[in-house]
C-alpha atoms as an extended CHARMM CRD file, in Angstrom:
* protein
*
        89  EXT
         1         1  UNK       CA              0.0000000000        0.0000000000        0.0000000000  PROA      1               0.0000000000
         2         2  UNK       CA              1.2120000000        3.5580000000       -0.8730000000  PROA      2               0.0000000000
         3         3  UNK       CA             -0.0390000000        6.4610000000        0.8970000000  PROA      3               0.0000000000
         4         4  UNK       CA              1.7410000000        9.4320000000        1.4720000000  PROA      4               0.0000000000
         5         5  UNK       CA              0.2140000000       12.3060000000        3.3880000000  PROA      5               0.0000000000
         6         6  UNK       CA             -0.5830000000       11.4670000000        6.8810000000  PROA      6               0.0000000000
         7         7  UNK       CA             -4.1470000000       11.4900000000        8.7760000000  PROA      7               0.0000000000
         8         8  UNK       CA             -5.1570000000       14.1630000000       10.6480000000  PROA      8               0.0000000000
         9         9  UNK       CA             -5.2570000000       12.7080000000       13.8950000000  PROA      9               0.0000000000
        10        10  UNK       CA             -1.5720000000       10.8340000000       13.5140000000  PROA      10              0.0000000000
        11        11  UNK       CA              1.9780000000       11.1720000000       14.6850000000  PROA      11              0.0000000000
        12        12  UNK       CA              4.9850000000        9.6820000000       12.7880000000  PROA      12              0.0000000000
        13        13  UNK       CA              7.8850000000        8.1850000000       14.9440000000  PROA      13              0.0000000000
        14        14  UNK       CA             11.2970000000        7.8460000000       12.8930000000  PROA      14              0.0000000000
        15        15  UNK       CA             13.3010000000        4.9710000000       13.1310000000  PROA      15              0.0000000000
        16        16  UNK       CA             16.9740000000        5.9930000000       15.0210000000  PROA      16              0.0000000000
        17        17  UNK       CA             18.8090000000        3.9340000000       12.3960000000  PROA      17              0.0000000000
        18        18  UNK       CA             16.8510000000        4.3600000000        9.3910000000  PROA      18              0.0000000000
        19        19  UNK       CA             15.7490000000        7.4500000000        8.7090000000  PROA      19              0.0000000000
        20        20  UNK       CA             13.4850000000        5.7720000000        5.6050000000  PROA      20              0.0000000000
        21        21  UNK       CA             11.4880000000        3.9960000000        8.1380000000  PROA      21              0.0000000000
        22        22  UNK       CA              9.0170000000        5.5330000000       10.8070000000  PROA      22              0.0000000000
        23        23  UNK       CA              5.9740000000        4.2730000000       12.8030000000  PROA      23              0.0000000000
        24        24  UNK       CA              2.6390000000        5.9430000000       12.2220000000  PROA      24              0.0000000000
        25        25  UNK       CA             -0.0040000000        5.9450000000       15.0780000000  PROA      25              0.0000000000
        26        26  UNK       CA             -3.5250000000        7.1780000000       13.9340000000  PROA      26              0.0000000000
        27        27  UNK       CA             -6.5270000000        7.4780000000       15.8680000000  PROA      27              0.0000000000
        28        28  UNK       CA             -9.8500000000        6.3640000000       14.3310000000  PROA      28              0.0000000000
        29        29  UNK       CA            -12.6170000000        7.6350000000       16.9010000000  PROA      29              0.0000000000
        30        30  UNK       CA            -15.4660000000        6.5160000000       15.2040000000  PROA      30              0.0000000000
        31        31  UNK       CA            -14.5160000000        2.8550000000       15.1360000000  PROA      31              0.0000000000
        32        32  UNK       CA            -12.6760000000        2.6360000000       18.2220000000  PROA      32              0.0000000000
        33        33  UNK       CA             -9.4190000000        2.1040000000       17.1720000000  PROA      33              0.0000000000
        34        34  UNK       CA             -5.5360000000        3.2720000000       17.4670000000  PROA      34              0.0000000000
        35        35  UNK       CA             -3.3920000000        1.6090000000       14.9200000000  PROA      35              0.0000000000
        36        36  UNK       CA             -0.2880000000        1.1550000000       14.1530000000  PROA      36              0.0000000000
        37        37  UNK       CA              1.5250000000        1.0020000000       11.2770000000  PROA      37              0.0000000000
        38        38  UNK       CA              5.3530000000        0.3290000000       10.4210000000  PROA      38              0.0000000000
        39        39  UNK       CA              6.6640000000        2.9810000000        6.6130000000  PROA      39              0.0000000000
        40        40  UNK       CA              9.7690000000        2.3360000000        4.7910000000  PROA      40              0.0000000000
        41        41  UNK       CA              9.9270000000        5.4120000000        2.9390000000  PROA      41              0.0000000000
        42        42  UNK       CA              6.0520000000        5.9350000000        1.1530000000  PROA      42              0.0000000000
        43        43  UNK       CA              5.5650000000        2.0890000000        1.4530000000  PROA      43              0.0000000000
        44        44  UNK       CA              3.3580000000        0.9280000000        4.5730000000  PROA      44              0.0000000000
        45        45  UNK       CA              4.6570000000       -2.7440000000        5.4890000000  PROA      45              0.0000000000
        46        46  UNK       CA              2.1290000000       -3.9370000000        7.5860000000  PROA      46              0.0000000000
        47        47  UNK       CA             -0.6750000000       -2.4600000000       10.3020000000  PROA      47              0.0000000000
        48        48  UNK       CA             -1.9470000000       -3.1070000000       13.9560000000  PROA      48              0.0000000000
        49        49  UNK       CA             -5.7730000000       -2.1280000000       14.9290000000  PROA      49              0.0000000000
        50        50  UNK       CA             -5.6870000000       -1.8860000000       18.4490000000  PROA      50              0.0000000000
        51        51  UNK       CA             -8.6720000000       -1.9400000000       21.2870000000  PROA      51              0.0000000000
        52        52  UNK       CA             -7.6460000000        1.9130000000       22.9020000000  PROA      52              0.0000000000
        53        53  UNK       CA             -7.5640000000       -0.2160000000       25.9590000000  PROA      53              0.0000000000
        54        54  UNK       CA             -4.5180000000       -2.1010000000       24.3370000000  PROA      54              0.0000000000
        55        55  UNK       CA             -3.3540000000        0.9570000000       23.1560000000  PROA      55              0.0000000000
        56        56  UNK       CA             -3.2210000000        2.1510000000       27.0280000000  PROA      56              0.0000000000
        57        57  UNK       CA             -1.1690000000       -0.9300000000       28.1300000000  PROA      57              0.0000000000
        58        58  UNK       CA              0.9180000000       -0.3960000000       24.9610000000  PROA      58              0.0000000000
        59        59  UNK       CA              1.9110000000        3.0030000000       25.9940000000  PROA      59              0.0000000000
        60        60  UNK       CA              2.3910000000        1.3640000000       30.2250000000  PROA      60              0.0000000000
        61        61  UNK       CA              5.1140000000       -1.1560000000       28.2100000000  PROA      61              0.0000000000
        62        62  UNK       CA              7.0550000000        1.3540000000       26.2560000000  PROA      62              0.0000000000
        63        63  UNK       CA              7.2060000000        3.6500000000       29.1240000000  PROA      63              0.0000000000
        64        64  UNK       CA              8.7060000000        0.4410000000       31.2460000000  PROA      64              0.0000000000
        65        65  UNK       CA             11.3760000000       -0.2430000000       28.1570000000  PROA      65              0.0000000000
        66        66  UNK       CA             12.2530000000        3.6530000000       27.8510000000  PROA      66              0.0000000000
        67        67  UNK       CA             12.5820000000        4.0460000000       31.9290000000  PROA      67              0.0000000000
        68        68  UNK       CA             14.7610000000        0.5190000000       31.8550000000  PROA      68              0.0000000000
        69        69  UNK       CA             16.9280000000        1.7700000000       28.9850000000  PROA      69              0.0000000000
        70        70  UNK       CA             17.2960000000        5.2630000000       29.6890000000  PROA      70              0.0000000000
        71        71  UNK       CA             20.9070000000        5.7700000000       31.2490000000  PROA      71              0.0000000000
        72        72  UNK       CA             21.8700000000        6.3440000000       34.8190000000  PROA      72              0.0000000000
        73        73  UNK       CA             23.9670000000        8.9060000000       36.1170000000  PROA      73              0.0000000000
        74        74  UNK       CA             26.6770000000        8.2290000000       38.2720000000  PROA      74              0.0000000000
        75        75  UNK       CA             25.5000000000        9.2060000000       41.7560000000  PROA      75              0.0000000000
        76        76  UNK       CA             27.4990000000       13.0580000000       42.8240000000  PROA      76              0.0000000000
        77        77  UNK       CA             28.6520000000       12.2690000000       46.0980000000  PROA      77              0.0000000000
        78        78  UNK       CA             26.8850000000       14.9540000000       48.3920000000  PROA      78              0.0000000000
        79        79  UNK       CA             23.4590000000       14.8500000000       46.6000000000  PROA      79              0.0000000000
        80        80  UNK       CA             20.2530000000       13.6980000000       47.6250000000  PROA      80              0.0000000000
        81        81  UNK       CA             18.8360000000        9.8970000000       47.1380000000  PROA      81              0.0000000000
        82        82  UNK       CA             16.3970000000        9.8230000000       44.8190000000  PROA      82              0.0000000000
        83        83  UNK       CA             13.1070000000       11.0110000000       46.5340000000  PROA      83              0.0000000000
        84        84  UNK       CA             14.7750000000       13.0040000000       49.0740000000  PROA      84              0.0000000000
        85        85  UNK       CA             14.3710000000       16.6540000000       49.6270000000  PROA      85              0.0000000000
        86        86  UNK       CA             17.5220000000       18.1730000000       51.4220000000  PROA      86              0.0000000000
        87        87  UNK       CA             17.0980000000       19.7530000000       54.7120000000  PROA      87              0.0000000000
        88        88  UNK       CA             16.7520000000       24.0100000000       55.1230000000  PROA      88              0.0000000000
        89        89  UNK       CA             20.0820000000       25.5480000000       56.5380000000  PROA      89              0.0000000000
């Protein structure tokens, strides 16, 4: 399938290491549905109709992978724990 412009209710996530290929997510209100679908270049490659309740624990498991992979600091020595609010002089 071959379709260009993008829906009015959509957002387009590139791919890091191919800038060709990018994930579109489009709402569809009136039949209940988020999908997904994967573009290399002005080619979609395949689709996913989601329940927006499967769209919800979609969004829960990405948030998990991004929090997991996201890169930790080395701790300043001196600074707070995470959480903790230092004390007023």
């Amino acid at each position: 399938m071959r379709v260009v412009p993008a829906p009015a209710r959509s957002a387009v996530v590139r791919d890091r290491d191919r800038s060709a290929r990018a994930l579109r997510v489009t709402t569809h209100p009136d039949a209940g549905l988020v999908v997904l679908s994967l573009w290399d270049g002005d080619v979609c490659t395949t689709t996913l109709r989601l329940d927006p309740a499967d769209a919800a624990d979609l969004v829960r498991a990405l948030t998990d992978a991004a929090v997991a992979a996201a890169p930790r600091t080395p701790r300043v020595p001196g600074a707070p724990e995470t959480g903790e609010v230092p004390a007023a002089s």
